[in-house]
PANUVO-824219 format. One line per field, with one value per residue: x, y, z of N, C-alpha, C in turn; residue in three letters. Coordinates in nm, 2 decimals, padded with zeros to 4 digits, always signed. Example, Ala and Ser with C-alpha at 12.3 -4.5 7.8 and 13.67 -1.06 7.14 Angstrom:
# residues 2
n_u	c(+01.32, +01.28)
n_v	c(-00.57, -00.22)
n_w	c(+00.78, +00.71)
ca_u	c(+01.23, +01.37)
ca_v	c(-00.45, -00.11)
ca_w	c(+00.78, +00.71)
c_u	c(+01.32, +01.29)
c_v	c(-00.33, +00.00)
c_w	c(+00.78, +00.79)
vexlo	c(ALA, SER)
This chain:
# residues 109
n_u	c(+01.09, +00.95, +00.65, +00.36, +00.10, -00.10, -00.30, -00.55, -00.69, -01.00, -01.15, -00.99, -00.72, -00.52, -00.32, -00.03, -00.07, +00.01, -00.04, -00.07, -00.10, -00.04, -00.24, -00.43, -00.47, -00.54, -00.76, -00.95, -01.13, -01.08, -00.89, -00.89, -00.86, -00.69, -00.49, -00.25, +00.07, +00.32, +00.69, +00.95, +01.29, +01.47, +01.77, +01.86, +01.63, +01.36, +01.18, +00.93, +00.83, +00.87, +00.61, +00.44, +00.45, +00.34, +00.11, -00.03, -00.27, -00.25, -00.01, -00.17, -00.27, -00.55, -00.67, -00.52, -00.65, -00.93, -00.93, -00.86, -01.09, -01.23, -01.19, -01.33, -01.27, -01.04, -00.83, -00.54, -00.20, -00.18, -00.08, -00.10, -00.19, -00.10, +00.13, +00.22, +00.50, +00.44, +00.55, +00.69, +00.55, +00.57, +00.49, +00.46, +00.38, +00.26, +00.40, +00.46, +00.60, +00.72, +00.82, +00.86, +00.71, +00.75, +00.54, +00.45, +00.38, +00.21, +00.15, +00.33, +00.41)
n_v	c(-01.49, -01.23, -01.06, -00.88, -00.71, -00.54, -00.25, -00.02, +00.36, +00.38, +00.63, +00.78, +01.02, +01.18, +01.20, +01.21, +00.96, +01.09, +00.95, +00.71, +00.36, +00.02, -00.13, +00.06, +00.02, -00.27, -00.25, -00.06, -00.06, +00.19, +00.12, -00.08, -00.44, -00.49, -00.68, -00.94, -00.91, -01.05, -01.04, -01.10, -01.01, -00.74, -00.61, -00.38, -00.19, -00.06, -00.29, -00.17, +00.07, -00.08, -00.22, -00.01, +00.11, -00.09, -00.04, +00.14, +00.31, +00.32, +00.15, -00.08, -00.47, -00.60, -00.78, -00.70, -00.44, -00.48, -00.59, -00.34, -00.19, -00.25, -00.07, +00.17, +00.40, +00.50, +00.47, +00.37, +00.33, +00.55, +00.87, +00.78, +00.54, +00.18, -00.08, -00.36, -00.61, -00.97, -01.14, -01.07, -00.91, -00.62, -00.28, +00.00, +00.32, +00.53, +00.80, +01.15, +01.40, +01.23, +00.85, +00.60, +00.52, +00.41, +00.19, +00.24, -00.02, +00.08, +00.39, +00.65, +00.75)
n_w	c(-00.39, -00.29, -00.14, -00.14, +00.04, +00.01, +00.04, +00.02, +00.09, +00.19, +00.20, +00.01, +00.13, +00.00, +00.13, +00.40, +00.67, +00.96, +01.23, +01.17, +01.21, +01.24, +01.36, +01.29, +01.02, +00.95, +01.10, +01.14, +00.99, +00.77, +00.60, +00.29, +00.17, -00.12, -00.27, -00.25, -00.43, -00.57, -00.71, -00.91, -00.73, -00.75, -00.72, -00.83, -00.81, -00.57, -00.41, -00.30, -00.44, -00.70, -00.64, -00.66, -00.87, -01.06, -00.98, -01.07, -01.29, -01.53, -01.62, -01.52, -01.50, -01.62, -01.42, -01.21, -01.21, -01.13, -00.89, -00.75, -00.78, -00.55, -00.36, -00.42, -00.47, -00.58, -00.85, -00.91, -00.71, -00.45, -00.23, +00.13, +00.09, +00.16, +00.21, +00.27, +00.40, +00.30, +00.44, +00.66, +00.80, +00.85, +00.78, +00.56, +00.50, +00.16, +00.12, +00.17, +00.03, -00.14, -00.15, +00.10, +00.44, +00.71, +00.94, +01.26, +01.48, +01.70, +01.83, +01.92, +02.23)
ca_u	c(+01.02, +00.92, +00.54, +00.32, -00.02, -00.17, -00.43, -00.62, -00.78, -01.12, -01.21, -00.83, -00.70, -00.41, -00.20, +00.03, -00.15, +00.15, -00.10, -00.14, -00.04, -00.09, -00.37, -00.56, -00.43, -00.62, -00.91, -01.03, -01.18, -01.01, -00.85, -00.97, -00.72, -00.70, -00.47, -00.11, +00.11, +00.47, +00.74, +01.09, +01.36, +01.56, +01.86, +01.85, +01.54, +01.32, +01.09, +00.80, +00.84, +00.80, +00.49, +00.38, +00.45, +00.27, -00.09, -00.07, -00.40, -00.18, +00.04, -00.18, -00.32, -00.70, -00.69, -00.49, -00.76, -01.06, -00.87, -00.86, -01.21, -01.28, -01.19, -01.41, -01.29, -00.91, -00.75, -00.40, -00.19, -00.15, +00.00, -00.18, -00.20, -00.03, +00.21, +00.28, +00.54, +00.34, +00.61, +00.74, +00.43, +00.62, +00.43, +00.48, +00.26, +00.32, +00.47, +00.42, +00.53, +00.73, +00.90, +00.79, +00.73, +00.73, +00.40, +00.48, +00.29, +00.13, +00.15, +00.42, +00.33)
ca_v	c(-01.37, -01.12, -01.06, -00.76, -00.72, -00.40, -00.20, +00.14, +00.37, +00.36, +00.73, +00.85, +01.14, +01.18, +01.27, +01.09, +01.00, +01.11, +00.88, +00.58, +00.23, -00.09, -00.17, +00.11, -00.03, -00.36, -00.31, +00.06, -00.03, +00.27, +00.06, -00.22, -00.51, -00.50, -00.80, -01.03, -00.94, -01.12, -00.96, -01.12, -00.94, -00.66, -00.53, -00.21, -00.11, -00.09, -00.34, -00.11, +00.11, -00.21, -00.23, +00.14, +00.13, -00.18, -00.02, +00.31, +00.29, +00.35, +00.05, -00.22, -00.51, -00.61, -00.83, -00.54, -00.30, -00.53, -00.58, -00.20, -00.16, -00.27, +00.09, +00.24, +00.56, +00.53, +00.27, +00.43, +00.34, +00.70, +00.91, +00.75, +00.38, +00.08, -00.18, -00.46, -00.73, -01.08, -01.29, -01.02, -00.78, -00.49, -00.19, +00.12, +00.39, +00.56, +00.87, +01.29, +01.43, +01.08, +00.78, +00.50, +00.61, +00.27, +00.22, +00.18, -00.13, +00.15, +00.54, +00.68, +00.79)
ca_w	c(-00.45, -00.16, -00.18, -00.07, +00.03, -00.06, +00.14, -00.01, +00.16, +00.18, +00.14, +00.04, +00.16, -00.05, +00.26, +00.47, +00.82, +01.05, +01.33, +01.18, +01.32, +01.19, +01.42, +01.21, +00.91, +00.99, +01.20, +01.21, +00.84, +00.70, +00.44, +00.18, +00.13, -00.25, -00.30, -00.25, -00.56, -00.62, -00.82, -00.89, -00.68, -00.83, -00.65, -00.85, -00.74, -00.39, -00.43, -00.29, -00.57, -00.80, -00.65, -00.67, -01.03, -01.08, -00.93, -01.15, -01.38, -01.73, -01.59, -01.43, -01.59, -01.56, -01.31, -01.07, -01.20, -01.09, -00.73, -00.71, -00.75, -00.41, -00.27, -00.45, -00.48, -00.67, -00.87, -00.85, -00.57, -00.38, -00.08, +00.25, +00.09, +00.28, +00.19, +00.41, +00.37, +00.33, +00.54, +00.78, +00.82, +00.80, +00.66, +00.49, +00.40, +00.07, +00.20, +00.08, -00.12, -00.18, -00.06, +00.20, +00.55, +00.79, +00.95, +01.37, +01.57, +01.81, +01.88, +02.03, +02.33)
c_u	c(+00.94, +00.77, +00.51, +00.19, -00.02, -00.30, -00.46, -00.67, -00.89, -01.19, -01.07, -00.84, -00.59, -00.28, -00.13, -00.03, -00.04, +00.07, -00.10, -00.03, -00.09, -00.19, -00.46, -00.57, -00.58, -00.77, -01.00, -01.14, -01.20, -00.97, -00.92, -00.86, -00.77, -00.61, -00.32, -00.02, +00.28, +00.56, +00.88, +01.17, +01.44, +01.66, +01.87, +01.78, +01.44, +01.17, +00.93, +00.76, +00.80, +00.62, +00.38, +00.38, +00.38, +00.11, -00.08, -00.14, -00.31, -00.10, -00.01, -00.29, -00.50, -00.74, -00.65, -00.63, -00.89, -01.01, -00.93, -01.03, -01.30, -01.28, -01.21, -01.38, -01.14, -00.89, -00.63, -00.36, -00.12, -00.13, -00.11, -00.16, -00.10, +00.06, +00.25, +00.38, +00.47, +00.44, +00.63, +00.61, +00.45, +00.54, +00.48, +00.37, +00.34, +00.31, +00.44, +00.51, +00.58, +00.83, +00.80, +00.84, +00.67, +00.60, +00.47, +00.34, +00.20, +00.21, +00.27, +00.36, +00.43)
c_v	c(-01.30, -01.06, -00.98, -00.74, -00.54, -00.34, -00.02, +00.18, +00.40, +00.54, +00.85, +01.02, +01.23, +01.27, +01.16, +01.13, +00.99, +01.01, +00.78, +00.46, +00.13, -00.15, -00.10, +00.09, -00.12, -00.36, -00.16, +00.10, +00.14, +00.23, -00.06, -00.30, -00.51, -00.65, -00.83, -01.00, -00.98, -01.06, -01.01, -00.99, -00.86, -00.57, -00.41, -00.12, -00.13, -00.16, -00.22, -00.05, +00.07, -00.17, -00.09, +00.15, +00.07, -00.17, +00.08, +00.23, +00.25, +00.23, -00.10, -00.29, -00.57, -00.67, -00.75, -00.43, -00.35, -00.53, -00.42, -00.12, -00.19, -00.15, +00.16, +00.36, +00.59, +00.40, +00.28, +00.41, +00.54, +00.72, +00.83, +00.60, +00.30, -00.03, -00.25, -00.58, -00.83, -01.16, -01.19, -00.98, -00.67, -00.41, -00.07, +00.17, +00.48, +00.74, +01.06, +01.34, +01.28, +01.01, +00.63, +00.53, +00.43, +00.33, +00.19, +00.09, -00.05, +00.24, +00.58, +00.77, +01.01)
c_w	c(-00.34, -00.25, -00.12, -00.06, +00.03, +00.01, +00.08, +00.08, +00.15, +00.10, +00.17, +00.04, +00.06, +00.00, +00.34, +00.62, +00.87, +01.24, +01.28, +01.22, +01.22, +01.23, +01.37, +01.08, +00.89, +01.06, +01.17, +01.07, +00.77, +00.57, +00.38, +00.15, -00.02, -00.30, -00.27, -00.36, -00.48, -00.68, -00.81, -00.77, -00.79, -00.76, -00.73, -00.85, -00.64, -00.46, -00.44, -00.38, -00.69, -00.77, -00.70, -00.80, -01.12, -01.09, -00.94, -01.24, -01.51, -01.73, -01.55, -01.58, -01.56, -01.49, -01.17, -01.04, -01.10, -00.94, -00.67, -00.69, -00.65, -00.32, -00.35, -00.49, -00.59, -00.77, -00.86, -00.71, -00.54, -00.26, +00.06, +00.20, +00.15, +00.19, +00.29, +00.34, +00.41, +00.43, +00.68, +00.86, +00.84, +00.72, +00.69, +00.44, +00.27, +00.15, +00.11, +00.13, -00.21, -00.11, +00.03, +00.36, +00.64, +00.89, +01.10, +01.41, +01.68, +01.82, +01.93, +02.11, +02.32)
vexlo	c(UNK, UNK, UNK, UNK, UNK, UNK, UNK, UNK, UNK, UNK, UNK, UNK, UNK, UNK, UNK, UNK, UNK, UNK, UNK, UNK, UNK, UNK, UNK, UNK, UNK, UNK, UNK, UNK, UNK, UNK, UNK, UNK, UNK, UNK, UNK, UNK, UNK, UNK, UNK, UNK, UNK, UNK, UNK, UNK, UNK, UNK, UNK, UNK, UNK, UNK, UNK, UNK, UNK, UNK, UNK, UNK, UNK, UNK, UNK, UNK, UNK, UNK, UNK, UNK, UNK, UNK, UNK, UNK, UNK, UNK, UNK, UNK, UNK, UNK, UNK, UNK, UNK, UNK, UNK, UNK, UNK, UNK, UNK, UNK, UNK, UNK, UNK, UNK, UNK, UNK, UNK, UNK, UNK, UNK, UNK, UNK, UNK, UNK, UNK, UNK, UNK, UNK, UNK, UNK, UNK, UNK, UNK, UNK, UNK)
């Protein structure tokens, strides 16, 4: 079961950062980890998505909600927010107008 940690941003933009990195993901306390979730696999749809669907307000259950209220400012996941694979570390930001846009390990020069 492929697992995903979850990262808000602190004071969202509801834009995609066409700069960010995974080292600002982590460290530049931009984002708030919100939590680990699990979700069977489903070959007919992209996991991330799963998850995106999972941490909309009208969909999540009160334990997601309480998570969410660590970043203060949304409870919905939205454009700018992060997704990481928990085994790989692979992330993705959620992407504008939509989609998942892979996060790079550092800048291109």
């Amino acid at each position: 079961m492929p697992g995903y940690r979850i990262y808000y941003r602190k004071d969202p933009t509801f834009r995609e950062d066409k700069d960010l990195t995974k080292e600002g993901v982590l460290r530049s306390g931009k984002f708030v980890y919100i939590t680990t979730v699990r979700f069977p696999e489903d070959e007919k749809r992209n996991p991330l998505d799963v998850v995106f669907m999972n941490f909309q307000a009208e969909f999540m259950n009160w334990a997601n909600k309480a998570h969410t209220m660590r970043a203060g400012n949304h409870m919905s996941m939205s454009v700018g927010d992060v997704l990481a694979d928990a085994d790989t570390g692979k992330m993705w930001q959620c992407g504008d107008p939509v989609g998942w846009v892979p996060v790079p390990a550092r800048r291109k020069k």
